[in-house]
C-alpha positions as YAML, in Angstrom:
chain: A
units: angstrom
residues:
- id: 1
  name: UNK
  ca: [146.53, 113.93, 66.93]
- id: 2
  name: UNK
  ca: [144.11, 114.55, 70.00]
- id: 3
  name: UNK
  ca: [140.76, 115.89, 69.16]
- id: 4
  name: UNK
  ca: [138.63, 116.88, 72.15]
- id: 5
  name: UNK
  ca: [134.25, 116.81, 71.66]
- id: 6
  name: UNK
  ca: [132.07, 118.66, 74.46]
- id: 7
  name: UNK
  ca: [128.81, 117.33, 73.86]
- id: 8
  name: UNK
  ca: [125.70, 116.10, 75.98]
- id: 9
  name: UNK
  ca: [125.63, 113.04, 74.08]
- id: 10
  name: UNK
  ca: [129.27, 111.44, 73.91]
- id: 11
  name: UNK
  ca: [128.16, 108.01, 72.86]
- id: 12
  name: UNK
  ca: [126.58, 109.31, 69.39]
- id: 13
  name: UNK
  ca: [130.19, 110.67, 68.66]
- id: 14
  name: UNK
  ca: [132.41, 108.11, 70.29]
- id: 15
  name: UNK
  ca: [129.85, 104.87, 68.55]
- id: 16
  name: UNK
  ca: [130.66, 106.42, 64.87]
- id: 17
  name: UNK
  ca: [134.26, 107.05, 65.31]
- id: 18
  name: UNK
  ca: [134.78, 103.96, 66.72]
- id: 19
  name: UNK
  ca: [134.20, 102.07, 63.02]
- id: 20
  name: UNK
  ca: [135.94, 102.11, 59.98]
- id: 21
  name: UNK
  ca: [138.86, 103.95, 59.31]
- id: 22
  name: UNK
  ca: [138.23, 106.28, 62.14]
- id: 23
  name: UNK
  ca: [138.25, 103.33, 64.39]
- id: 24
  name: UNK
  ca: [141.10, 101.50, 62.93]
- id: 25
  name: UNK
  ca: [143.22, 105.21, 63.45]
- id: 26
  name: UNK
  ca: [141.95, 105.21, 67.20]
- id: 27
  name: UNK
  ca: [142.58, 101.54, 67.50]
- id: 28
  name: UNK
  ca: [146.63, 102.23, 65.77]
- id: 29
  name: UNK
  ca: [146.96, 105.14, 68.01]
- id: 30
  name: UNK
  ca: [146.74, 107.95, 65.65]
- id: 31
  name: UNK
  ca: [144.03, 109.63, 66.92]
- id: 32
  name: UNK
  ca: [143.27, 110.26, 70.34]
- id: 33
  name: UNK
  ca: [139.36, 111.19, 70.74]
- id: 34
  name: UNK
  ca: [138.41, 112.41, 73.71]
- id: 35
  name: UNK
  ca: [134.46, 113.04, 74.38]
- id: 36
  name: UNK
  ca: [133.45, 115.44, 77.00]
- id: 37
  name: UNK
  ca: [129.58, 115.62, 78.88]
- id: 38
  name: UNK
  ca: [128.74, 118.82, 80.38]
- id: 39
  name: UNK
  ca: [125.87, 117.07, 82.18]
- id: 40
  name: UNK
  ca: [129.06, 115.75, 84.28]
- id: 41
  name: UNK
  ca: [129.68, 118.93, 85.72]
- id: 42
  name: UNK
  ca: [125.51, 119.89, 86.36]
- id: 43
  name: UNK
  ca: [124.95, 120.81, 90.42]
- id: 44
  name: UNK
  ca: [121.54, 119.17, 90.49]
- id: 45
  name: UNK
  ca: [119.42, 115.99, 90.73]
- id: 46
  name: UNK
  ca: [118.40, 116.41, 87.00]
- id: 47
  name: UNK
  ca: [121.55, 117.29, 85.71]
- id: 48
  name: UNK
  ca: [120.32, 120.47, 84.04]
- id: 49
  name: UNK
  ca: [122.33, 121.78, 81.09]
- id: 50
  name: UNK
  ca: [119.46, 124.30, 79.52]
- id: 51
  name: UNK
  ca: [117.28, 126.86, 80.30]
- id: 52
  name: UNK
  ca: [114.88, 129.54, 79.04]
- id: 53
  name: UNK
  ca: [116.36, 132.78, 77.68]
- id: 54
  name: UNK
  ca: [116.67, 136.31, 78.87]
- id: 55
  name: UNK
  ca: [114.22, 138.44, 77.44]
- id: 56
  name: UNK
  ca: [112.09, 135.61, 76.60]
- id: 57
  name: UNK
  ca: [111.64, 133.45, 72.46]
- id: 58
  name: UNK
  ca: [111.60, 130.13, 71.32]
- id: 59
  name: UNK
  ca: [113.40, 127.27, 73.01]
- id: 60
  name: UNK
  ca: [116.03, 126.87, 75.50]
- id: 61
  name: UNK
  ca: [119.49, 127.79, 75.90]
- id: 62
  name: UNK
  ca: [122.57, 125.21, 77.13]
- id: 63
  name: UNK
  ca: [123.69, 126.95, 80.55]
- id: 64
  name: UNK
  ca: [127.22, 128.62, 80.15]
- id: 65
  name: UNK
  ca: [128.12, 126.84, 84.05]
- id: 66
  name: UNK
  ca: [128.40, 123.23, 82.70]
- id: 67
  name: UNK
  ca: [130.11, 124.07, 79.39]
- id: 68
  name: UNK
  ca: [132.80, 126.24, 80.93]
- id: 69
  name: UNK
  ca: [133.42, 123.72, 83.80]
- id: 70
  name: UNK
  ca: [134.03, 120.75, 81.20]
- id: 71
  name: UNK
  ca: [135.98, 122.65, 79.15]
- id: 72
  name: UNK
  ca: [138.15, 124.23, 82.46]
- id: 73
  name: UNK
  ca: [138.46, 120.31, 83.47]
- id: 74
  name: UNK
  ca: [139.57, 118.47, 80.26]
- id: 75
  name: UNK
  ca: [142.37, 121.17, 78.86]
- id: 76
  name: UNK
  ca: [141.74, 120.38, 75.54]
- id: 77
  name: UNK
  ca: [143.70, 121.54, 72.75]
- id: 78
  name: UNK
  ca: [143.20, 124.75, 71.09]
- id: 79
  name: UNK
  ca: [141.71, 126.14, 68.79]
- id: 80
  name: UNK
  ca: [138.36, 125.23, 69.94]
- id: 81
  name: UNK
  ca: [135.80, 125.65, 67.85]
- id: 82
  name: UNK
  ca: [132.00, 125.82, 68.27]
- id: 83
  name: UNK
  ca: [129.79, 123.97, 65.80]
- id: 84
  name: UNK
  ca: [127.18, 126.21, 64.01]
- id: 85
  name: UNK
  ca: [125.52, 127.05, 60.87]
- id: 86
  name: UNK
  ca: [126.86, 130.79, 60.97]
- id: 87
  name: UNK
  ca: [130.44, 129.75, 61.32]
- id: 88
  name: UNK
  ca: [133.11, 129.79, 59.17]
- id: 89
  name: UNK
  ca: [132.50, 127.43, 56.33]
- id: 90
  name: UNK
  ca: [134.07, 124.04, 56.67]
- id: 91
  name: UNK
  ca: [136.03, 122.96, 53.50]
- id: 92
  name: UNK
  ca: [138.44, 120.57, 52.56]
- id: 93
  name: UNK
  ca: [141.53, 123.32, 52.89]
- id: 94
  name: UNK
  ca: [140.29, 123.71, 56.52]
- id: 95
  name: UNK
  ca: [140.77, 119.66, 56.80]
- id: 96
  name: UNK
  ca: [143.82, 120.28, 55.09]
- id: 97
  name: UNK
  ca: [144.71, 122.87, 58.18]
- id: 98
  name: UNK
  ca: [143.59, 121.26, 60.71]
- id: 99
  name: UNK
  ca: [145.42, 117.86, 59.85]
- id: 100
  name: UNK
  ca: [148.33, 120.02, 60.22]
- id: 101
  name: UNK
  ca: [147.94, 120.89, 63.74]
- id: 102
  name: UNK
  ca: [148.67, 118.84, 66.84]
- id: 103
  name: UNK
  ca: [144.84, 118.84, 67.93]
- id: 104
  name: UNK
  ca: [142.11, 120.69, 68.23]
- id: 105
  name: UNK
  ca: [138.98, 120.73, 70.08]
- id: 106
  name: UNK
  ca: [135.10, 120.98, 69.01]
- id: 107
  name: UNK
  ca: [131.92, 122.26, 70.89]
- id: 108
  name: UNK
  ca: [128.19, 120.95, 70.16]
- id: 109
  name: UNK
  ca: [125.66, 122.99, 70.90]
- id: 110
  name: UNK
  ca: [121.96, 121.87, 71.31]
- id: 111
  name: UNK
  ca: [118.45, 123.11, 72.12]
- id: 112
  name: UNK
  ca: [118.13, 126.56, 70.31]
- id: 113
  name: UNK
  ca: [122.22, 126.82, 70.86]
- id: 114
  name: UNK
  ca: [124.40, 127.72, 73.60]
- id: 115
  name: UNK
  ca: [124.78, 130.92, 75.93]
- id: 116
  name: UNK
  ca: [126.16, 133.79, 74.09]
- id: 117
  name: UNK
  ca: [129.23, 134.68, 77.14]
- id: 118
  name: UNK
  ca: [130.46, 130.86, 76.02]
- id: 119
  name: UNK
  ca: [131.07, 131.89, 72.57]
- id: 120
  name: UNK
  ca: [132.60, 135.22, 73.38]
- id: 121
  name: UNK
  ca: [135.15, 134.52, 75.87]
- id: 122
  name: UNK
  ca: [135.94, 130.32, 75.46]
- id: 123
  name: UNK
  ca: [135.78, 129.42, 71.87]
- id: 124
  name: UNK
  ca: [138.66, 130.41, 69.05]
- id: 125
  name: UNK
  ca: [136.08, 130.51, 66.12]
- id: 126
  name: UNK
  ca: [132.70, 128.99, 64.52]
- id: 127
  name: UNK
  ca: [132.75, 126.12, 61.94]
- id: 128
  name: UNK
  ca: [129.39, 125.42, 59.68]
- id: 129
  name: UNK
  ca: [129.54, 122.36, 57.44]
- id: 130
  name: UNK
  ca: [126.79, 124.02, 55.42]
- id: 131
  name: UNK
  ca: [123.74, 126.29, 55.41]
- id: 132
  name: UNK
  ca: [121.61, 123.99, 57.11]
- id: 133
  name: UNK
  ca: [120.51, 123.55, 60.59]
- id: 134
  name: UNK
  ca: [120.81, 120.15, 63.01]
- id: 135
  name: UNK
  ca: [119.30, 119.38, 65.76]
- id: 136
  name: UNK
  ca: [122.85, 119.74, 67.50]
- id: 137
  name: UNK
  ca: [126.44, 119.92, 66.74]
- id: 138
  name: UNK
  ca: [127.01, 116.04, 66.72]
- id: 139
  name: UNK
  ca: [126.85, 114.98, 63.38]
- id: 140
  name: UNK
  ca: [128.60, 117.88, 62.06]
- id: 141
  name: UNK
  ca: [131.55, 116.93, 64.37]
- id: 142
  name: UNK
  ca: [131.36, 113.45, 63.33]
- id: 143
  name: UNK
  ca: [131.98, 114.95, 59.80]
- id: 144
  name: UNK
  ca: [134.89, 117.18, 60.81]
- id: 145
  name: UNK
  ca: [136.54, 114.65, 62.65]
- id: 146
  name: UNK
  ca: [136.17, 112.11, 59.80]
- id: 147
  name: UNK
  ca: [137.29, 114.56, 57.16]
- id: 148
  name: UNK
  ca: [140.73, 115.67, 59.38]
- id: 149
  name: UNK
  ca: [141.76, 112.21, 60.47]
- id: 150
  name: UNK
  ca: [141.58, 110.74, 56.98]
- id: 151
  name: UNK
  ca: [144.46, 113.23, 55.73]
- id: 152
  name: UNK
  ca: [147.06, 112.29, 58.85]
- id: 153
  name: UNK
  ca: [149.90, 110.06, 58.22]
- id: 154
  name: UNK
  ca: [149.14, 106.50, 58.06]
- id: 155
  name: UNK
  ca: [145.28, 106.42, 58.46]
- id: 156
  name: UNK
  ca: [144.90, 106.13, 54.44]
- id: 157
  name: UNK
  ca: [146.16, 102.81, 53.01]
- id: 158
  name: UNK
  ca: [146.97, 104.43, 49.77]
- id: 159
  name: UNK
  ca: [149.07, 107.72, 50.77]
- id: 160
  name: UNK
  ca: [147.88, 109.22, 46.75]
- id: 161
  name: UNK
  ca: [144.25, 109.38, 47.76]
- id: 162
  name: UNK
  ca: [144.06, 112.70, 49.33]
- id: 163
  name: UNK
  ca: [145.97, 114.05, 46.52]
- id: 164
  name: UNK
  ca: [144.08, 113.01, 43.10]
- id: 165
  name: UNK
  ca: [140.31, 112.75, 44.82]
- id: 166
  name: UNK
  ca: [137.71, 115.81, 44.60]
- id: 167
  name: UNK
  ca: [139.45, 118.88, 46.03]
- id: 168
  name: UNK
  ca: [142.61, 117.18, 45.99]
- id: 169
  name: UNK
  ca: [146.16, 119.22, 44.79]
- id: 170
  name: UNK
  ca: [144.86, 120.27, 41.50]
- id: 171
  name: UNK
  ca: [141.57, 121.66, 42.91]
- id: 172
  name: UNK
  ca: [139.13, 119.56, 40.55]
- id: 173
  name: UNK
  ca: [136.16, 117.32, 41.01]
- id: 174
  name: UNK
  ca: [137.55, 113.56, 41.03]
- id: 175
  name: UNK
  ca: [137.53, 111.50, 37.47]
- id: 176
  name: UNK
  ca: [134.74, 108.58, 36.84]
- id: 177
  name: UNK
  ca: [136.14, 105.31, 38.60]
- id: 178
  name: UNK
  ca: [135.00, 101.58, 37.08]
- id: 179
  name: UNK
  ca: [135.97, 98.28, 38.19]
- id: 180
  name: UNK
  ca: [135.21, 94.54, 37.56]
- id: 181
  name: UNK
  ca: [133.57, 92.91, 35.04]
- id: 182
  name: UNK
  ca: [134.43, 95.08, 31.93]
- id: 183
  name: UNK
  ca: [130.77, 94.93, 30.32]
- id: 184
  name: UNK
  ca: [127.74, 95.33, 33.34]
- id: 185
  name: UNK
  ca: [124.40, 95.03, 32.00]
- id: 186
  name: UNK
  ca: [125.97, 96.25, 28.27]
- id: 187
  name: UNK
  ca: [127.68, 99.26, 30.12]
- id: 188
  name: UNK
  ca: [131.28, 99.02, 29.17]
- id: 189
  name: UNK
  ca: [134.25, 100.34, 30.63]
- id: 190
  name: UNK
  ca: [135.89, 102.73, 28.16]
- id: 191
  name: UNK
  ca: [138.70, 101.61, 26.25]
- id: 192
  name: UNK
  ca: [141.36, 103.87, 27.47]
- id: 193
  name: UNK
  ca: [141.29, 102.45, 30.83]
- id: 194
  name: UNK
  ca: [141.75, 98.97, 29.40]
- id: 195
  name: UNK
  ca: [144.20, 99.89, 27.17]
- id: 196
  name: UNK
  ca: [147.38, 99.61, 29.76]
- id: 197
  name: UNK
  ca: [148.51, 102.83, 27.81]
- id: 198
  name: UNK
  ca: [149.43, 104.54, 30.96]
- id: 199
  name: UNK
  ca: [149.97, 107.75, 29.81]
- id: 200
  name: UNK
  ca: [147.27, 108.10, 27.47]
- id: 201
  name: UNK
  ca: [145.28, 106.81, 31.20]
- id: 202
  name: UNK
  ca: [146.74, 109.78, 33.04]
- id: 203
  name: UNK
  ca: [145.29, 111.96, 30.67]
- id: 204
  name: UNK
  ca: [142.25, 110.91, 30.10]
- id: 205
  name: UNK
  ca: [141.53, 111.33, 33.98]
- id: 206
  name: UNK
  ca: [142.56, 114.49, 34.06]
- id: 207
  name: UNK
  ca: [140.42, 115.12, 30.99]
- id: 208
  name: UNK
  ca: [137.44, 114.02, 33.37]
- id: 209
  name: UNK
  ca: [138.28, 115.82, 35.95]
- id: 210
  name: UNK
  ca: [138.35, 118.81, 34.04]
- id: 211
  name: UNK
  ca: [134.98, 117.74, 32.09]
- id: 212
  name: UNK
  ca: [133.07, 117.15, 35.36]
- id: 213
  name: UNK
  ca: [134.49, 120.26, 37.26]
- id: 214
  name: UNK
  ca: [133.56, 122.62, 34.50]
- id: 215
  name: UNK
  ca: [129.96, 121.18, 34.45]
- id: 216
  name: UNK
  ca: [129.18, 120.79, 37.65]
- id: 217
  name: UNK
  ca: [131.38, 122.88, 39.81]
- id: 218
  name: UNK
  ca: [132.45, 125.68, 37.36]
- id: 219
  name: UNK
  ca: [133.80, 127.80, 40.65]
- id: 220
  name: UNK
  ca: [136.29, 125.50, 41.56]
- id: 221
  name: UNK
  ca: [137.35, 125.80, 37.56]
- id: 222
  name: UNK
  ca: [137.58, 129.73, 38.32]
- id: 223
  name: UNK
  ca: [138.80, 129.91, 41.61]
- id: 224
  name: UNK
  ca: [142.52, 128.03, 39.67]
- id: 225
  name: UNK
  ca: [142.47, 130.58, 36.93]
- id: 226
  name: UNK
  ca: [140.81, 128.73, 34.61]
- id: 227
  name: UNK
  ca: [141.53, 126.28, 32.00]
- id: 228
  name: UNK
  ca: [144.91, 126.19, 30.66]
- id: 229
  name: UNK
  ca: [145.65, 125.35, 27.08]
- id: 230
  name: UNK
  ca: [147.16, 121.98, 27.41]
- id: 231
  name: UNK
  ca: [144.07, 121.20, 29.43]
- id: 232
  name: UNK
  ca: [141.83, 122.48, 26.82]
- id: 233
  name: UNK
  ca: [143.47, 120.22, 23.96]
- id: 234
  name: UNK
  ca: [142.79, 117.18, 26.24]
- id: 235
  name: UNK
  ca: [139.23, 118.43, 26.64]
- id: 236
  name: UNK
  ca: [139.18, 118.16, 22.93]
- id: 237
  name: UNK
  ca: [141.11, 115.07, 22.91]
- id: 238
  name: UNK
  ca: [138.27, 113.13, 25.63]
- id: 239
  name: UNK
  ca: [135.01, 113.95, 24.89]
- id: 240
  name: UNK
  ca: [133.11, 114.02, 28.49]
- id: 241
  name: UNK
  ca: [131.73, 110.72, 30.34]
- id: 242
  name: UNK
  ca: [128.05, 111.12, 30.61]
- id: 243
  name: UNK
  ca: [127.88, 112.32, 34.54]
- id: 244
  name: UNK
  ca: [124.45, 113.01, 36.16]
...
């Protein structure tokens, strides 16, 4: 997959993909990152990219010159989306979607955001990754990217991950996880999980997810219909971990 960044400060995006799993997929090949500076296509000594607004207010405004010339340059792949808090809301059935595609491209704006004829004519669509304002479109594309390239063939060790973790194929929270030693300070593992039972394992997970969905994200519980009544009998079956 090829994912294209236009931002001002390329190093902040390229330094954090560059580690972890995000690295190790750029490092295998399976993700192609390109970052993109629209100071790189400025006319003057201080390679302007901002400047006050039309009709006067707060701030400044990126230039719509630079950004259209980078993005004329690099033919990046489409859709290319703008990063900003009024956008479409960034989920992960979006990652889901945009895993699916060949590439896609993602525009950070900065200052008090970016020219309005830039948004109208060169970007597909908006993405917000909440309702909550940055200083720029950096971190947000840091999260996208991160969130998209974990679902793509081969970057997950464990190819089950995507499917039984929060938001995964049946649309619940994920279930309490517990590892080594089996007592921690008098905390104790439950039983079930030590029990080799496999079965009786499977369903007391999904018990959990179901217990922690319904108290804590009780949308996600409506959005599927509801609780079915096999799934209610296991609620009755596994009382609820204690989960803050």
């Amino acid at each position: 997959m090829r994912i294209d960044v236009f931002t001002i400060f390329p190093t902040m995006v390229d330094r954090f993909c560059s580690e972890a799993l995000l690295g190790r997929a750029r490092a295998n090949g399976l993700v192609d990152l390109r970052c993109h500076d629209p100071r790189e296509y400025t006319t003057d000594v201080h390679r302007t990219v901002d400047d006050a607004p039309f009709g006067g207010g707060a701030g400044m405004l990126m230039r719509p010159e630079p950004i259209a010339s980078s993005i004329d340059a690099a033919d990046a792949p489409r859709p290319l989306y703008l990063l900003g808090p009024g956008g479409r809301r960034f989920d992960q059935a979006m990652a889901t979607e945009l895993a699916g595609l060949g590439g896609f491209s993602l525009l950070c704006g900065r200052y008090e955001g970016i020219d309005h004829r830039i948004r109208e004519h060169l970007v597909d669509g908006e993405l917000s990754v909440g309702d909550v304002v940055l200083a720029g479109g950096e971190v947000a594309a840091c999260l996208v990217i991160e969130a998209v390239t974990r679902l793509l063939p081969g970057v997950m060790g464990n190819a089950e991950s995507p499917i039984t973790e929060s938001f995964g194929a049946d649309g619940l929270l994920e279930e309490p996880n517990y590892t080594r030693p089996a007592e921690f300070r008098g905390w104790e593992v439950p039983a079930v999980l030590r029990s080799g039972d496999h079965a009786r394992i499977a369903r007391w997970r999904l018990a959990q997810r179901l217990h922690r969905t319904i108290a804590h994200r009780p949308d996600l519980i409506a959005a599927r219909g509801g609780v079915s009544p096999d799934e209610q009998r296991l609620l009755e079956e596994f009382p609820a971990v204690p989960y803050p």
